[in-house]
C-alpha positions in Angstrom: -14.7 -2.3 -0.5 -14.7 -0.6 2.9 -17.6 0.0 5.3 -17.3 1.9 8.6 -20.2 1.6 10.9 -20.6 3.8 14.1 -16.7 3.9 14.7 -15.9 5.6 17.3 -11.7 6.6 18.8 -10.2 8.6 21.8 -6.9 8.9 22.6 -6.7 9.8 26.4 -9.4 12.8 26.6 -9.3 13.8 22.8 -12.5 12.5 20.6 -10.9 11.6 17.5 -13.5 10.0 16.2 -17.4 9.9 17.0 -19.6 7.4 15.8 -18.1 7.7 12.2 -20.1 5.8 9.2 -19.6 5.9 5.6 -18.9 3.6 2.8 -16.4 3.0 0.0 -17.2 1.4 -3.2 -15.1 -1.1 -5.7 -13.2 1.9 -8.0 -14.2 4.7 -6.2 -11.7 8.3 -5.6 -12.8 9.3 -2.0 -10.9 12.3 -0.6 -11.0 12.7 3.6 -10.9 16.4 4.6 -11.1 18.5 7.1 -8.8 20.6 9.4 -5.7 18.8 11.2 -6.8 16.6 14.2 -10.1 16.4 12.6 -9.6 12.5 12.3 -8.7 11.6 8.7 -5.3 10.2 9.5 -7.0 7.8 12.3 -9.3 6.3 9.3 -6.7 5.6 7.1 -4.6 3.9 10.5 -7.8 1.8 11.2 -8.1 0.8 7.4 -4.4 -0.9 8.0 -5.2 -1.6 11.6 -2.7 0.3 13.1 -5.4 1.8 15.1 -8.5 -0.4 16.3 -11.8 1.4 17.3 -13.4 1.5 20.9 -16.3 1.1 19.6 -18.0 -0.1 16.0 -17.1 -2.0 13.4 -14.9 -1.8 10.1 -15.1 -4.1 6.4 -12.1 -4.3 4.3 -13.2 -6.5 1.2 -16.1 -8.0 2.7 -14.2 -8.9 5.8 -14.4 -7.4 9.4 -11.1 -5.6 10.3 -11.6 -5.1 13.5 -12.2 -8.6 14.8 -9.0 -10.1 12.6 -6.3 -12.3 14.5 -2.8 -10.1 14.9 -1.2 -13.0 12.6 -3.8 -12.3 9.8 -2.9 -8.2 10.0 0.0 -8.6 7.6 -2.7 -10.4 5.0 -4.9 -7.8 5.3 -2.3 -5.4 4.4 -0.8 -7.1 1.5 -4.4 -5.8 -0.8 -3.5 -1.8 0.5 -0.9 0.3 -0.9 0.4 3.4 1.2 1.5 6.8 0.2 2.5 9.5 2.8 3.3 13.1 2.8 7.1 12.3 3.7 7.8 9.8 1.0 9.3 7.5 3.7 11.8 6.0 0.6 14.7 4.6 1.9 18.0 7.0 1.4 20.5 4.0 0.8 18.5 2.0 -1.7 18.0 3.1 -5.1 14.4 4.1 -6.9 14.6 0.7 -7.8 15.6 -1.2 -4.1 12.7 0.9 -3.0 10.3 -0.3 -4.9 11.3 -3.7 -4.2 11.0 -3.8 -0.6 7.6 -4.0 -0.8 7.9 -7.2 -2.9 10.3 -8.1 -0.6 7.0 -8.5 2.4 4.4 -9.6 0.4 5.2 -13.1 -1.0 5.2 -12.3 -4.4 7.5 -14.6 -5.9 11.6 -13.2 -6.1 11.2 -14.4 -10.3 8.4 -11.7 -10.6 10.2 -8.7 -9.1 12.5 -7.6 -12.0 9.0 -7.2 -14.3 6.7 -5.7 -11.7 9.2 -3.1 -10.7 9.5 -2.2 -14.1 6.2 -2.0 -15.1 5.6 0.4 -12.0 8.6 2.7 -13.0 6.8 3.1 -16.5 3.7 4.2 -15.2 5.1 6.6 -13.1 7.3 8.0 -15.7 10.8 7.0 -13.3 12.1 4.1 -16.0 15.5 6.2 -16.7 15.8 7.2 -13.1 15.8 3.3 -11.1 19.9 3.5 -10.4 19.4 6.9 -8.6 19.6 7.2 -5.2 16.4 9.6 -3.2 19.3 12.5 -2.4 19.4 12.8 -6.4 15.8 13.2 -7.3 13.2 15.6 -6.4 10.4 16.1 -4.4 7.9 15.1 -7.1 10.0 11.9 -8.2 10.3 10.7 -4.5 6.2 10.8 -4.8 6.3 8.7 -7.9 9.0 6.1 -6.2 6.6 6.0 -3.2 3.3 5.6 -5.3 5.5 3.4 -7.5 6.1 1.0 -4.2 2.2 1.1 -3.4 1.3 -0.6 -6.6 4.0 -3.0 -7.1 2.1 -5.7 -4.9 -1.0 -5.0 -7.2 -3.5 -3.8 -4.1 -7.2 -3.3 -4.2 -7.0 -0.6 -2.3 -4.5 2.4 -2.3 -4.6 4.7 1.3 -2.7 8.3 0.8 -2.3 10.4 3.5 -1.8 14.1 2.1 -0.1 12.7 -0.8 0.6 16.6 -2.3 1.3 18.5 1.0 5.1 18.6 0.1 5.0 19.3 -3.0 4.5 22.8 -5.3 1.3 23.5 -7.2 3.0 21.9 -10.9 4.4 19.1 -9.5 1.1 18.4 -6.8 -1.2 18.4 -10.4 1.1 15.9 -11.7 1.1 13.5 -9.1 -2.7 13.6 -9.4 -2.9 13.0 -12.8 -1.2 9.7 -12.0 -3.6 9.4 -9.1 -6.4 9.6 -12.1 -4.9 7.3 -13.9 -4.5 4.5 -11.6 -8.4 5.3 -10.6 -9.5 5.1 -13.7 -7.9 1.0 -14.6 -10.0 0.3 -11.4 -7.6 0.8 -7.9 -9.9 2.2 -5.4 -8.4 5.4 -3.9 -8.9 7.0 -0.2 -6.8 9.9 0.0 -6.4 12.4 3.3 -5.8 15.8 1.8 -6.9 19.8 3.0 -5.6 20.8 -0.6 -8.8 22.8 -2.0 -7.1 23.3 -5.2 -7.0 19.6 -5.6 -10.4 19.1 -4.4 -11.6 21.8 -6.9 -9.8 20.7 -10.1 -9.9 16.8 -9.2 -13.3 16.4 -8.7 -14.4 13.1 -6.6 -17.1 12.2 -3.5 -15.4 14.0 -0.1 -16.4 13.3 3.1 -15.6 15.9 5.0 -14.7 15.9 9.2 -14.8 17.6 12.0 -13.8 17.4 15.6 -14.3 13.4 14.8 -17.7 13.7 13.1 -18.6 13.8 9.2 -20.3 17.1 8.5 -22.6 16.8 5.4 
């Protein structure tokens, strides 16, 4: 599903990443850990192609992401869901709206919104909530509306970058029970997260960083 292969990054003077490989299978739960500025949130960027490497190469579904045309970048993120520490939900568009802009870029025909969204919402648990507004919910229910909007488009890959870091102990276990639940019907899963707990009780492969490197 994704290969790295001697990827290396700086930014100015700082190393982010040094001659990084590893590889992700179809259906696997991988976390990325490490301290902050080790270089977790620069893989999950180079995934997307927000970020491109000095150096090395990276696979996306059998297909080299750092050699792809800026006109096929929008492609390649139409198979990867996102979900970020900060939610990054829209405050005047309802649970609903939100979950729709995501429809709204990737094609998917306008007839099959009104069922996708609400098959998302039901998975999540957020079916009696999609006419509130993000200043009425909580900081667990914003998570669901954002993991909500990753699946929608039906990716093969989801990407989340410290998916738990805002939220308390109760409400982090809950989110990653939907986490194993969306693993488990096949969605390969890449999450950034320096939440031991997590990594304890949620027990998946970790590749662990530091400074830029992977430390076995």
């Amino acid at each position: 599903m994704v290969k790295f292969e001697n990827v290396s990054k700086s930014f100015g003077s700082v190393k982010a990443l040094s001659n990084v490989s590893f590889e992700v299978g179809d259906g696997q739960f991988i976390y990325l850990t490490g301290p902050s500025g080790a270089g977790k949130t620069t893989i999950l960027k180079m995934i997307l192609r927000q970020v491109v490497p000095d150096s090395g190469k990276i696979y996306f579904d059998g297909k080299e992401v750092t050699s792809l045309e800026t006109k096929d970048v929008p492609l390649l993120r139409q198979n990867i869901g996102t979900v970020f520490q900060d939610f990054k939900v829209l405050p005047e568009r309802t649970v609903s709206e939100n979950v729709e802009v995501a429809l709204a870029v990737s094609g998917v025909s306008i007839d099959e919104w009104e069922r996708r969204v609400a098959h998302v919402l039901r998975l999540v648990g957020l079916t009696k909530r999609h006419r509130l507004f993000p200043n009425q919910l909580s900081g667990g229910e914003l998570q669901r509306v954002s993991l909500a909007r990753a699946l929608v488009v039906n990716p093969k890959l989801i990407l989340a970058d410290e998916p738990t870091g805002n939220l308390d102990w109760k409400t982090a276990d809950e989110i990653m029970d939907l986490f194993e639940k969306i693993n488990k019907e096949g969605k390969t899963i890449i999450m950034a997260t320096h939440h031991l707990g997590i990594i304890k009780d949620f027990k998946h492969k970790t590749i662990h960083l530091e400074d830029g490197n992977i430390k076995t």
